[in-house]
BAZATI-487746 format. One record per residue: z, y, x of N, C-alpha, C in turn; residue in three letters. Coordinates in nm, 2 decimals, always signed. Layout:
N
PT,Z,Y,X,Z,Y,X,Z,Y,X,Ala
...
***
This chain:
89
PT,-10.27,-2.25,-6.94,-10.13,-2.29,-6.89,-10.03,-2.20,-6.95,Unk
PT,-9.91,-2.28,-6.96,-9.81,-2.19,-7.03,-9.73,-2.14,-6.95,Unk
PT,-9.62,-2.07,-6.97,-9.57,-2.02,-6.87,-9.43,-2.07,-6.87,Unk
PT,-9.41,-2.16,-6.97,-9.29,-2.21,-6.97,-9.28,-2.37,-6.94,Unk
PT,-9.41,-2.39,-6.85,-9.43,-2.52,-6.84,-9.40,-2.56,-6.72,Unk
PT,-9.38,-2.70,-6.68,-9.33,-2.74,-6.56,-9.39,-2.68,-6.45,Unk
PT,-9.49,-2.70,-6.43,-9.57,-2.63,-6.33,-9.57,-2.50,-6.30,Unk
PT,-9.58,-2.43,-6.42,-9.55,-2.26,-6.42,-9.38,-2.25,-6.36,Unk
PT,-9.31,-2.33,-6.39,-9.18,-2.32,-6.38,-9.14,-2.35,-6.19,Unk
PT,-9.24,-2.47,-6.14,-9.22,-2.47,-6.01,-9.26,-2.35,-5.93,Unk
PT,-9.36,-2.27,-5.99,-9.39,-2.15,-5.94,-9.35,-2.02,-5.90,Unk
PT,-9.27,-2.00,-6.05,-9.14,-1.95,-6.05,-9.02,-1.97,-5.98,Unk
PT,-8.99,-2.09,-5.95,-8.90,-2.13,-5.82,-8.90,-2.12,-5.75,Unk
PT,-9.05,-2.12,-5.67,-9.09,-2.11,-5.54,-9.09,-1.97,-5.52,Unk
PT,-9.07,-1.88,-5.59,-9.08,-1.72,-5.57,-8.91,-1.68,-5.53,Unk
PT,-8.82,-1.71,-5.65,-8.71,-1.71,-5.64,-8.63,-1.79,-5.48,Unk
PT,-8.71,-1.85,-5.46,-8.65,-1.97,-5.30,-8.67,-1.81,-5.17,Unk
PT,-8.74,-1.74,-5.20,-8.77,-1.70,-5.08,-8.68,-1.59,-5.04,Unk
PT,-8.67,-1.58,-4.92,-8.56,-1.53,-4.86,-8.54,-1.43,-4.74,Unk
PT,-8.66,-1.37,-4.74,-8.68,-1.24,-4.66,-8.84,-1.23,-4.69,Unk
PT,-8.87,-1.11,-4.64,-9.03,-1.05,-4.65,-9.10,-1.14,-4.56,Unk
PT,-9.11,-1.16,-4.47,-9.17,-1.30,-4.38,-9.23,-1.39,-4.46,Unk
PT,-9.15,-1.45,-4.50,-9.12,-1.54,-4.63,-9.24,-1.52,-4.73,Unk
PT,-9.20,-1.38,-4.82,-9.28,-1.35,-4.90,-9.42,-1.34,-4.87,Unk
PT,-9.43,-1.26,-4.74,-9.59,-1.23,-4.67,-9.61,-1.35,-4.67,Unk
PT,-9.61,-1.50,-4.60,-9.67,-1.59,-4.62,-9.70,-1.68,-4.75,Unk
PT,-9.62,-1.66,-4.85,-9.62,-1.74,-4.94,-9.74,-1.68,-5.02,Unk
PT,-9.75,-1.54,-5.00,-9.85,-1.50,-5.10,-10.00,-1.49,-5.00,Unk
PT,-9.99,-1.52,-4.85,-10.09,-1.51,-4.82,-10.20,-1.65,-4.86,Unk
PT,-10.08,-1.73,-4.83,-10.12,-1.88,-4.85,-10.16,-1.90,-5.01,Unk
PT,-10.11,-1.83,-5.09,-10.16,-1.85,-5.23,-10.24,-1.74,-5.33,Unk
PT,-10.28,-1.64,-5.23,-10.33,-1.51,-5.30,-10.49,-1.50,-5.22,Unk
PT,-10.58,-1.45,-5.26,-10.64,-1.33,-5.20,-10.64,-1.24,-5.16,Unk
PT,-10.69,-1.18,-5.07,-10.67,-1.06,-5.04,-10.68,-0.95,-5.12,Unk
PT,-10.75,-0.98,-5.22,-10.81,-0.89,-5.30,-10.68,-0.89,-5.40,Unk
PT,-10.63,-0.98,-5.49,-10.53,-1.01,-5.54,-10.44,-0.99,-5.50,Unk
PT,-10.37,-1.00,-5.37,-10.24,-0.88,-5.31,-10.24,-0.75,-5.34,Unk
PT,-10.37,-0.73,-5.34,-10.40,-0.59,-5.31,-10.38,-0.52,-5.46,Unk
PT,-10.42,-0.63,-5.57,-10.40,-0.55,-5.66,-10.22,-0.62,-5.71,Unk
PT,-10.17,-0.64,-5.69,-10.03,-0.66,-5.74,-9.99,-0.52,-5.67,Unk
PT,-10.04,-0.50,-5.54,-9.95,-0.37,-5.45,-9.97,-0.25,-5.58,Unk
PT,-10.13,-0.25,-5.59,-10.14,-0.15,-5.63,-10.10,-0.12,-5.79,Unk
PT,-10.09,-0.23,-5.86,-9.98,-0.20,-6.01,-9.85,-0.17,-5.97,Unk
PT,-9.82,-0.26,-5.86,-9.61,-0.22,-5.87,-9.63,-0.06,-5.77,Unk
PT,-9.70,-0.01,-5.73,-9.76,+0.12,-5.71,-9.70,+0.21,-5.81,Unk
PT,-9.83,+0.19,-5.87,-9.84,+0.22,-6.02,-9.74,+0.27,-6.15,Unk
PT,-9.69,+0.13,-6.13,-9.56,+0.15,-6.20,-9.42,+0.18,-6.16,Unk
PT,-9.40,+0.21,-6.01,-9.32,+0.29,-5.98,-9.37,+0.43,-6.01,Unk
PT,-9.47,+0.48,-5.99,-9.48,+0.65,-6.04,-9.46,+0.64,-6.18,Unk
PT,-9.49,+0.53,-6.23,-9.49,+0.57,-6.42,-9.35,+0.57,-6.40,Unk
PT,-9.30,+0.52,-6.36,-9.12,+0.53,-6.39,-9.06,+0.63,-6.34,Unk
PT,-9.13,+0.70,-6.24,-9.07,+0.84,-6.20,-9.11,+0.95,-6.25,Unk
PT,-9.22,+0.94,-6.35,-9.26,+1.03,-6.44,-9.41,+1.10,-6.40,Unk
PT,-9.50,+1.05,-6.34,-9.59,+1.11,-6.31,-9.66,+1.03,-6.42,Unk
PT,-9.79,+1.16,-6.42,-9.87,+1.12,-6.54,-9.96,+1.05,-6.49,Unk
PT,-10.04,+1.00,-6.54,-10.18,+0.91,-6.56,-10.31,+0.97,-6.45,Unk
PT,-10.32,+1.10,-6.47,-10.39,+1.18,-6.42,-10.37,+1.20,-6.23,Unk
PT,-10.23,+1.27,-6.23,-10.18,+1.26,-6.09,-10.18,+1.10,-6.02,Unk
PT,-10.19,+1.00,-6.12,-10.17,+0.91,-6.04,-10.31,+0.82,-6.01,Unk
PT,-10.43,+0.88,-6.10,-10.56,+0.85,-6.05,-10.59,+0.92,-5.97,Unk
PT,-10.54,+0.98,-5.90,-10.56,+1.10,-5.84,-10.53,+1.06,-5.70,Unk
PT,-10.42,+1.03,-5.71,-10.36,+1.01,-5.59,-10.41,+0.82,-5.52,Unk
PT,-10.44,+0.75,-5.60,-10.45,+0.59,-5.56,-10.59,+0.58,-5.62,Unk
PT,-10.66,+0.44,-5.59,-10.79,+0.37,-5.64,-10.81,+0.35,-5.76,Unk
PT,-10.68,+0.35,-5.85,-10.62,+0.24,-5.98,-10.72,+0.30,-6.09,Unk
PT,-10.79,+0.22,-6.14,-10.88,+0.24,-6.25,-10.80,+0.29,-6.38,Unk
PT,-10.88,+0.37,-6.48,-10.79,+0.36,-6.61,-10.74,+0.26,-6.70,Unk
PT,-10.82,+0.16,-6.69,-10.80,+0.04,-6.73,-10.64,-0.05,-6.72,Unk
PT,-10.66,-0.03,-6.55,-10.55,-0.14,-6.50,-10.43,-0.07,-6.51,Unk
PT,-10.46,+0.12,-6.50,-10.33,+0.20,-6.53,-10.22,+0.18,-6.62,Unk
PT,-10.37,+0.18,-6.76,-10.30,+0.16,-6.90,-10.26,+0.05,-6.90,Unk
PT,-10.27,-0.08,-6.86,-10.20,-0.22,-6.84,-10.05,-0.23,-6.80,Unk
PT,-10.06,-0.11,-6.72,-9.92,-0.14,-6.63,-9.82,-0.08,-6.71,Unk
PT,-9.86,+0.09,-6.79,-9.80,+0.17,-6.87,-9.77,+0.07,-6.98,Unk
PT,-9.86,-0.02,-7.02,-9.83,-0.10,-7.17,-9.73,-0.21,-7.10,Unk
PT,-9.69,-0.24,-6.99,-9.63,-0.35,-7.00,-9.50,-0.28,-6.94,Unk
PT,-9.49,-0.18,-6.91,-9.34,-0.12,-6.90,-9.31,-0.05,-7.01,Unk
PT,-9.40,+0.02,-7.12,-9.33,+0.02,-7.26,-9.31,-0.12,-7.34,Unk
PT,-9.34,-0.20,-7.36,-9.37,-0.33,-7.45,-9.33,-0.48,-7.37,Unk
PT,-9.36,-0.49,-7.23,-9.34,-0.59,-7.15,-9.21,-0.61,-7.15,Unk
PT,-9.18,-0.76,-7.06,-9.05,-0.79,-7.05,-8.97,-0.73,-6.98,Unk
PT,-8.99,-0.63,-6.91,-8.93,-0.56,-6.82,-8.90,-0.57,-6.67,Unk
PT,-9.02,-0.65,-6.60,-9.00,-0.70,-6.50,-9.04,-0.64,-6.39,Unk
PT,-9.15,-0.49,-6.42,-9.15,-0.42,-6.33,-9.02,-0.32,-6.31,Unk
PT,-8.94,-0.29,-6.41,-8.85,-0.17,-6.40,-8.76,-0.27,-6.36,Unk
PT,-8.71,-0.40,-6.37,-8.62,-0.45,-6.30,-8.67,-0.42,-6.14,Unk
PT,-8.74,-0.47,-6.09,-8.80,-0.50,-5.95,-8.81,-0.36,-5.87,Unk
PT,-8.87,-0.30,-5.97,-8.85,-0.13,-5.88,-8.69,-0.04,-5.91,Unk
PT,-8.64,-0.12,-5.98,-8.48,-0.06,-6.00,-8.40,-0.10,-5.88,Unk
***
């Protein structure tokens, strides 16, 4: 699926519609796993210490976050659209 397709795009709406944390807790309980919350928390985690400057190291340190999923988050706040530094700005 693309991400600029109708459906992707309702999706997208449906996130933008919401209107307090209430809101958000159920929308993603009803459409997420547990496991899948869990890891969105733990990238925008993530990527708030990469933005405050902690390294790689301290922040395996400190959370569960594999090397893997670290470098994912580091690659998409150097090269990504910038949707974690908006969100945690």
């Amino acid at each position: 699926m693309k991400l600029d397709s109708k459906e992707a795009n309702f999706l997208f709406q449906a996130l933008v519609e919401i209107k307090n944390l209430e809101e958000a807790k159920m929308l993603l309980e009803d459409l997420c796993t547990m496991g899948e919350i869990e890891a969105f928390i733990q990238r925008l985690q993530a990527a708030k210490r990469l933005l405050k400057g902690q390294t790689y190291d301290q922040i395996m340190q400190e959370t569960d976050i594999s090397s893997a999923t670290l470098s994912r988050v580091s690659k998409c706040i150097r090269y990504g659209e910038g949707g974690y530094k908006t969100i945690i700005d």
